[in-house]
C-alpha positions, 0 to 999 in steps of 0.5 A, a space after each residue: 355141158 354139150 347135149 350130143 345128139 344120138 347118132 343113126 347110121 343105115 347100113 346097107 351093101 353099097 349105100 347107093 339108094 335103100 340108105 341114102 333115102 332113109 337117111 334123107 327122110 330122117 334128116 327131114 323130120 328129125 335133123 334136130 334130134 339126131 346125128 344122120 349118116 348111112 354107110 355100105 360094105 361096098 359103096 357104090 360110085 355114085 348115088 342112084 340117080 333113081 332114088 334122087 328124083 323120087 325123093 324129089 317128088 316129096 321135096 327131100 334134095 339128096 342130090 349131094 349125098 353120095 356113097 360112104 364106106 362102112 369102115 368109115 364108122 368104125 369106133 364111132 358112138 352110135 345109137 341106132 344101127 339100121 340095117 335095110 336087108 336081110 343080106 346086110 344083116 348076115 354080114 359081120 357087123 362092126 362093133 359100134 361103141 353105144 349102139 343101144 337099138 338094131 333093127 334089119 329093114 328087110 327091103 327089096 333092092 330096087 336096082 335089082 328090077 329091070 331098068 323099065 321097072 326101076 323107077 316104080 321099084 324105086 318110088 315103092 321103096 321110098 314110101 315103104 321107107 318114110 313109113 318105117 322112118 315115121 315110126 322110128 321117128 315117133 318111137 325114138 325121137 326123144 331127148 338125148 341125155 349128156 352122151 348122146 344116148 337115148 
């Protein structure tokens, strides 16, 4: 029988920068143990071109990563739904058949800095990122079971 992997998802409002990066950095230390996606409520058009050169700075290409809806997940079997603001959280989330871990990220938006800033804004929530994503990683990179659960 076919192990499926246990799926992550980072949600976040428009999975522009915030998302995109956690879901670069899991997919770097962990692509092996888990199915990665990220989604918003209101995708962007284009990722932040600010999260693609910061990620580049750690050797992680997310350069071909690009906004997805939410809506594209629905009804989907997911085992770890991550939030990465408070804003998000607040929002009704969709039911997600198997989610068996939530967790809200509560991390500026650093589009919202001054254009001057944003780069600074971007790096400092990239390595608050791969913190959390390293200990995610090492709290529940298990082996998955038959259904993809943990």
């Amino acid at each position: 029988m076919k192990m499926l992997k246990p799926k992550v998802l980072f949600l976040c409002g428009s999975n522009a920068c915030r998302t995109q990066m956690a879901e670069g950095f899991l997919r770097d230390m962990a692509g092996d143990h888990f199915e990665i996606a990220s989604g918003g409520y209101e995708p962007a058009t284009e990722i932040c071109r600010e999260a693609v050169t910061a990620m580049a700075e750690c050797g992680i290409d997310i350069s071909e990563q690009y906004p997805k809806s939410i809506d594209a997940f629905v009804g989907q079997r997911v085992s770890y739904a991550i939030t990465v603001c408070d804003r998000t959280k607040e929002r009704s989330c969709p039911i997600f058949p198997g989610v068996v871990w939530r967790a809200t990220w509560p991390l500026e938006d650093p589009r919202k800095t001054e254009p001057g800033e944003r780069p600074l804004a971007v790096r400092r929530a990239r390595d608050e990122i791969r913190r959390l994503v390293t200990a995610f990683v090492n709290e529940h990179s298990e082996m998955p079971n038959k259904d993809g659960q943990p």
